[in-house]
DRENLUMMI-100426 format. One record per residue (C-alpha): residue number from 1; x, y, z; residue in three letters. Coordinates in Angstrom, 2 decimals. Each point is the difference from the previous one (the first is absolute). Layout:
# DRENLUMMI-100426
NUM / X / Y / Z / ALA .
...
***
This chain:
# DRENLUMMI-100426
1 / 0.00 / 0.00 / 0.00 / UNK .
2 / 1.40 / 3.40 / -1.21 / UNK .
3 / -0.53 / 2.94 / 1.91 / UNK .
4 / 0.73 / 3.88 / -0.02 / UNK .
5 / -0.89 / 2.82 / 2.73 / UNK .
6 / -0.06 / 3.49 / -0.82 / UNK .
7 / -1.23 / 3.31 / 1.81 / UNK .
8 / -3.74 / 0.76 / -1.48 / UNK .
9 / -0.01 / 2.32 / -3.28 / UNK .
10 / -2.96 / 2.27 / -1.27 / UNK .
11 / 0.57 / -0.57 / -4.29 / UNK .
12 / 3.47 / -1.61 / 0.25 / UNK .
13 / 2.09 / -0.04 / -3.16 / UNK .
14 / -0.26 / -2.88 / -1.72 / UNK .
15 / 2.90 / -1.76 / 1.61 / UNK .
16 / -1.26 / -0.22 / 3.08 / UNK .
17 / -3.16 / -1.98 / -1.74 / UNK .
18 / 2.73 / -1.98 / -1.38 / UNK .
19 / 0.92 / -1.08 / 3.15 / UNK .
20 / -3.47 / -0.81 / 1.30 / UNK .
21 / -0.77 / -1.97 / -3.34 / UNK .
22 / 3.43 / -2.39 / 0.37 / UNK .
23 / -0.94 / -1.25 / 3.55 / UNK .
24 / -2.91 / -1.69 / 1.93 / UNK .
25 / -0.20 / 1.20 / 2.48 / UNK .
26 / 0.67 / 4.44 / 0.51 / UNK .
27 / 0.61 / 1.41 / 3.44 / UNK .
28 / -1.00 / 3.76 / 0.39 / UNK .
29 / 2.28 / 0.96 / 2.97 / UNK .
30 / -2.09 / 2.48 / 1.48 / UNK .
31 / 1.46 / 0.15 / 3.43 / UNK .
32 / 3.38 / 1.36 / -0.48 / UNK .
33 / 0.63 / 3.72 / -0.27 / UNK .
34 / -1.65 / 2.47 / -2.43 / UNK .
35 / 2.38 / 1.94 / -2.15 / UNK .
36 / 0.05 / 3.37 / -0.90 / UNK .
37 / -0.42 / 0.93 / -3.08 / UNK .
38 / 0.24 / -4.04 / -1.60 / UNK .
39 / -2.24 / -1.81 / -2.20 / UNK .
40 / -2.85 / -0.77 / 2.58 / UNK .
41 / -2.17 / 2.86 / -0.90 / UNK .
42 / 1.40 / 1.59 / -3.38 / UNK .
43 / 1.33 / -1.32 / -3.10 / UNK .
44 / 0.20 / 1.98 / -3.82 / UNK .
45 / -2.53 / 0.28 / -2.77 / UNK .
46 / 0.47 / 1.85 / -3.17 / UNK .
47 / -1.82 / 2.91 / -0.39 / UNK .
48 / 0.10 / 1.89 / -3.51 / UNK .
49 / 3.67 / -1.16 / -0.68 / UNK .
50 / 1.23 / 0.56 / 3.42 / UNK .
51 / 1.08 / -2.39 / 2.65 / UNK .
52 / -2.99 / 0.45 / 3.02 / UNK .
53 / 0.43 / -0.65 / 3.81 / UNK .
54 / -3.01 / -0.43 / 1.90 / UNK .
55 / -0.49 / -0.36 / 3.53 / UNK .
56 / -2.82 / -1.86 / 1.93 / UNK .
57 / -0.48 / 2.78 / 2.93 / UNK .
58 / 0.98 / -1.11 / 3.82 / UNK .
59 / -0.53 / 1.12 / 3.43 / UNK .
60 / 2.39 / 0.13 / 2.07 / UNK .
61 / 2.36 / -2.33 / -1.94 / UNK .
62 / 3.61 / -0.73 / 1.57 / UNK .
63 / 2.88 / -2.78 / -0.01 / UNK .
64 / -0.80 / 0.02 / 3.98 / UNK .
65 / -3.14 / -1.94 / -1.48 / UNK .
66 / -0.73 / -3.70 / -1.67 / UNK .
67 / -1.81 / 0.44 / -2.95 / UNK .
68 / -3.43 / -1.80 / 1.31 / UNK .
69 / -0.01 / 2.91 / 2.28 / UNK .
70 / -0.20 / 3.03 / -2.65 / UNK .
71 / -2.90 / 1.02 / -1.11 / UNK .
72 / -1.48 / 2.17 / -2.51 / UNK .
73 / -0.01 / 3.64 / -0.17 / UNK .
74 / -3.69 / 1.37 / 1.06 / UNK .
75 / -0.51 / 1.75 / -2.88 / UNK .
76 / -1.88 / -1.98 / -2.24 / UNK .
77 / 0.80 / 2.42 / -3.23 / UNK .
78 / 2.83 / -1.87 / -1.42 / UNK .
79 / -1.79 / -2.70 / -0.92 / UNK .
80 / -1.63 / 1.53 / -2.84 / UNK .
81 / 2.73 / 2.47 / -0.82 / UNK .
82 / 2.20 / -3.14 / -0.52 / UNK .
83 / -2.78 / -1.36 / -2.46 / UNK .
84 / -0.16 / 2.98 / -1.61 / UNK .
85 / 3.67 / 0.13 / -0.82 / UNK .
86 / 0.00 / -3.75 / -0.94 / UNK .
87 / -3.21 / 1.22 / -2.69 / UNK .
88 / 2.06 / 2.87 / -1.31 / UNK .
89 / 3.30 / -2.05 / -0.53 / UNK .
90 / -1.82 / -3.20 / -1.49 / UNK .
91 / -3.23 / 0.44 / -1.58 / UNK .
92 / 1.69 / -0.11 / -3.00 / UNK .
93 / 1.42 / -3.54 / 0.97 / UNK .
94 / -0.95 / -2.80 / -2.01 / UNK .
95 / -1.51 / -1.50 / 3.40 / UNK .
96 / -0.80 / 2.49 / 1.33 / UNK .
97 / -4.28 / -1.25 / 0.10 / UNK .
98 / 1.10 / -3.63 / 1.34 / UNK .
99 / 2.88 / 1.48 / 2.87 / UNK .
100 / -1.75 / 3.18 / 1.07 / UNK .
101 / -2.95 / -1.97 / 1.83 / UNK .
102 / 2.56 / -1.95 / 1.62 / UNK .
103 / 2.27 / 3.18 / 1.03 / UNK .
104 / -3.38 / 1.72 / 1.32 / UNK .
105 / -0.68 / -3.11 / 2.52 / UNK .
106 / 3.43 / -0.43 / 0.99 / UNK .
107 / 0.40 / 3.98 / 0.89 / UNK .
108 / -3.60 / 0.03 / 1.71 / UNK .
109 / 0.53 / -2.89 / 2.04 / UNK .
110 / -1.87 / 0.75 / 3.32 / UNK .
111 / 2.93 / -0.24 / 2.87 / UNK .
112 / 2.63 / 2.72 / 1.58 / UNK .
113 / 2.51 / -2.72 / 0.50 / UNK .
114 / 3.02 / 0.52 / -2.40 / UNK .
115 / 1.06 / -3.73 / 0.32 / UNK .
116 / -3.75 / -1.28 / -0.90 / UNK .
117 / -0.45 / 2.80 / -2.91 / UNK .
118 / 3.27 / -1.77 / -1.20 / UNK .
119 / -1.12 / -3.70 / 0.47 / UNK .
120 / -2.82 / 0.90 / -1.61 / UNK .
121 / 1.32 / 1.46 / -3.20 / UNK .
122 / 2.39 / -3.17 / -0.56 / UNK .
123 / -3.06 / -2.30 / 0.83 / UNK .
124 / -1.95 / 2.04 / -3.20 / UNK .
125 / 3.02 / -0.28 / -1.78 / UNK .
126 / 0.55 / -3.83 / 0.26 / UNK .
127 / -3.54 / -0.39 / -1.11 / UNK .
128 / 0.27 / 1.72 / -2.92 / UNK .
129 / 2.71 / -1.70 / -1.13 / UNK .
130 / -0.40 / -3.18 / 1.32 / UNK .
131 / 2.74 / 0.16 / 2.43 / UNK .
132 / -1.66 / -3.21 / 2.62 / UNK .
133 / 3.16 / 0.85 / 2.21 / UNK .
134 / -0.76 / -0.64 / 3.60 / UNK .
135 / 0.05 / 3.60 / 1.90 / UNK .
136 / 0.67 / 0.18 / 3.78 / UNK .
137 / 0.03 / 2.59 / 2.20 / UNK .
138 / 2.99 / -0.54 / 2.00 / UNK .
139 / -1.09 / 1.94 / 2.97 / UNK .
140 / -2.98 / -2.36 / 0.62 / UNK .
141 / 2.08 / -3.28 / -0.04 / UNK .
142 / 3.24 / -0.41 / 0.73 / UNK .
143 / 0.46 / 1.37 / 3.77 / UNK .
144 / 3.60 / 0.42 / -0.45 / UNK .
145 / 0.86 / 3.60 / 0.26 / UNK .
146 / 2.39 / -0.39 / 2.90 / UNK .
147 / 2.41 / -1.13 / -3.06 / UNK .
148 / 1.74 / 1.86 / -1.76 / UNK .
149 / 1.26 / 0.61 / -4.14 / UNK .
150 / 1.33 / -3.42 / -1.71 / UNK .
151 / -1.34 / -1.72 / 3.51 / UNK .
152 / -3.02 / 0.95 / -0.43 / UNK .
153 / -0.83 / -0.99 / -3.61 / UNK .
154 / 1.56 / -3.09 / 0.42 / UNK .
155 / -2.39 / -0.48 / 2.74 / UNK .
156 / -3.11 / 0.52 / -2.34 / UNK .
157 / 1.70 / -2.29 / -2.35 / UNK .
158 / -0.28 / -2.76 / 2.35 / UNK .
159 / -3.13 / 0.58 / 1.40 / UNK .
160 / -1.13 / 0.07 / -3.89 / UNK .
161 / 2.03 / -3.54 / 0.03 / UNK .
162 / 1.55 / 2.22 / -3.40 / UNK .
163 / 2.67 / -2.12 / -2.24 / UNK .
164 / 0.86 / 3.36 / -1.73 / UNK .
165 / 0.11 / 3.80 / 0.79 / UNK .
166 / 0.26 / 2.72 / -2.67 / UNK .
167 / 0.75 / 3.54 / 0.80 / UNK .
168 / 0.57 / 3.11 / -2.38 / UNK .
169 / 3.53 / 0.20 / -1.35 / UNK .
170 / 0.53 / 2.53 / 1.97 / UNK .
171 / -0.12 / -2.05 / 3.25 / UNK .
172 / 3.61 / -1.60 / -1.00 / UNK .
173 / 1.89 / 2.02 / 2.88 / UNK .
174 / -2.69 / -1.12 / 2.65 / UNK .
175 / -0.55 / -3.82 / -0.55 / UNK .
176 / 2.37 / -3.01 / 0.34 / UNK .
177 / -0.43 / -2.99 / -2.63 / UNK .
178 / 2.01 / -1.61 / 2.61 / UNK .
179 / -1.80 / 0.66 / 3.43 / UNK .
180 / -3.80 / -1.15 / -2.20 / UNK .
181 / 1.90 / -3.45 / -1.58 / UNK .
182 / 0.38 / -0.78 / 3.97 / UNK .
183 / -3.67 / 0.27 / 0.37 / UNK .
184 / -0.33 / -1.95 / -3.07 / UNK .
185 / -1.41 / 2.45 / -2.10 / UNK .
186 / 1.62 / 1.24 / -3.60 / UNK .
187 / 0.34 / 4.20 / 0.00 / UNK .
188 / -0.33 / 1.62 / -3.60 / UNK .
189 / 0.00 / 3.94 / -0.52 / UNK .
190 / -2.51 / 1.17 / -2.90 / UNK .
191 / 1.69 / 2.09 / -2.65 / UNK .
192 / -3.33 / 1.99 / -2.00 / UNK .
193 / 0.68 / 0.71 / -3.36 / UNK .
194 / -2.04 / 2.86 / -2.12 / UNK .
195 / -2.17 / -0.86 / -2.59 / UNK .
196 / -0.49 / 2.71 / -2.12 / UNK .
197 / -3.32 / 1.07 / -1.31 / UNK .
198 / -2.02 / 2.59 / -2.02 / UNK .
199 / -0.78 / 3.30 / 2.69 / UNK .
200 / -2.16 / 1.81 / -1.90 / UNK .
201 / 1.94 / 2.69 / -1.70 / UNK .
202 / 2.60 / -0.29 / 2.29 / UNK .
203 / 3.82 / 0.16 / -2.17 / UNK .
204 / 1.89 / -1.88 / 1.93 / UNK .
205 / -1.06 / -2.92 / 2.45 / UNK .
206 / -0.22 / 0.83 / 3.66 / UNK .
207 / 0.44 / -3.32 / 1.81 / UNK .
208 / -1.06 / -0.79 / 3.53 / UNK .
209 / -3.07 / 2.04 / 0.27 / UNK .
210 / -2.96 / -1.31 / 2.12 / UNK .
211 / -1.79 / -2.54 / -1.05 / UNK .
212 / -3.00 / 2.32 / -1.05 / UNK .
213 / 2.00 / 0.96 / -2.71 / UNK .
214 / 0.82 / -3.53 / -1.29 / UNK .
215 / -3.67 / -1.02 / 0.28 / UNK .
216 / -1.01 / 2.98 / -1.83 / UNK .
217 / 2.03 / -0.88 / -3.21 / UNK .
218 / -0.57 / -3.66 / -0.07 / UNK .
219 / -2.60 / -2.24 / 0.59 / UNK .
220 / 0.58 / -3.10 / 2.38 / UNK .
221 / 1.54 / -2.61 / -2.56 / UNK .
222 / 3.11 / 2.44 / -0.58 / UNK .
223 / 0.33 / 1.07 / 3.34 / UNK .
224 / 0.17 / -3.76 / 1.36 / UNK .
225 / 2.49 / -0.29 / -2.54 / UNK .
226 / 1.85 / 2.57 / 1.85 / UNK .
227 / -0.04 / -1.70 / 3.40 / UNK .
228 / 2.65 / -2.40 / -0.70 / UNK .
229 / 2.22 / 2.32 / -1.53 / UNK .
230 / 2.64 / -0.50 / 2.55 / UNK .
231 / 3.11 / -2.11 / 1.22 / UNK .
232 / 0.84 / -1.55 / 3.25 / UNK .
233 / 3.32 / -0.26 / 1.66 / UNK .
***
């Protein structure tokens, strides 16, 4: 059994659905720290030709905090300014009347948890592409949070009775093939690769966007194509 654990992310880029698509079982680690100005709550759209950063609003966000315990801002404007901005950037898309539905219920998703408005976006996301990955909220199951870093996720492993972890590429300083083989368990670090693809009138490709904009500018067939453009190590 493969498995992969990741912080919870509103629209990831595509990468980190690659990640959730290659395993069977996806932790979102929602009781460790909330960073500041990360991926949780924002990621990049493309807005008339111009890279985009939204933000999902928060109250009283801070790395003091895990991210289960961050909640929405009060405000309950941005909702529909973020909509609007999505309808001004891709009406024009060539899916824009199958995605935009989906992008309304994932934005107006009733909650003013950041960690469940995230878990809920990659739930609608799996089931539009047919992603049957199993998702788990880590804070609800594990009980482990006296443990700490490569501890810790080796502990989840285990508990998962896992046979393989993959973590971003990016992970390579933090995690030793070594220290998992004792456990029995194979470590492999995902390496995403860009597929490049039509953005409207866009010149030159701008890779790693949020999802949004992949699922904009090509229907589900192409963009499952997409998911296994990667390479382990």
């Amino acid at each position: 059994m493969t498995i992969a654990i990741m912080q919870p992310y509103f629209l990831p880029y595509i990468g980190y659905l690659q990640l959730m698509n290659a395993v069977d079982t996806f932790v979102l680690y929602d009781d460790v720290a909330f960073i500041n100005r990360g991926w949780i709550n924002r990621n990049r759209l493309l807005i008339n030709g111009q890279e985009h950063l939204f933000t999902v609003p928060l109250r009283d966000a801070s790395q003091n905090k895990r991210i289960n315990e961050v909640h929405l801002a009060d405000d309950p404007k941005w909702r529909g300014k973020l909509l609007k901005t999505i309808e001004q950037g891709y009406r024009k898309a060539p899916n824009y009347a199958t995605v935009m539905p989906l992008t309304e219920k994932i934005i107006n998703f009733a909650t003013d948890s950041i960690a469940d408005m995230c878990c809920n976006s990659l739930i609608e996301l799996n089931q539009y592409l047919g992603i049957d990955t199993r998702l788990v909220p880590g804070s609800a199951v594990y009980a482990n949070g006296n443990l700490k870093a490569q501890e810790r996720i080796i502990d989840i492993c285990r508990q998962e009775n896992a046979t393989r972890y993959i973590n971003p590429i990016g992970g390579q300083e933090l995690y030793n093939k070594a220290a998992f083989a004792e456990q029995g368990m194979t470590l492999n670090f995902m390496q995403s690769n860009a597929t490049p693809y039509p953005q409207l009138k866009q010149p030159d490709f701008m890779p790693w966007l949020s999802v949004l904009d992949v699922l904009m500018n090509n229907d589900v067939a192409a963009t499952r194509a997409m998911l296994g453009n990667f390479e382990l190590v």
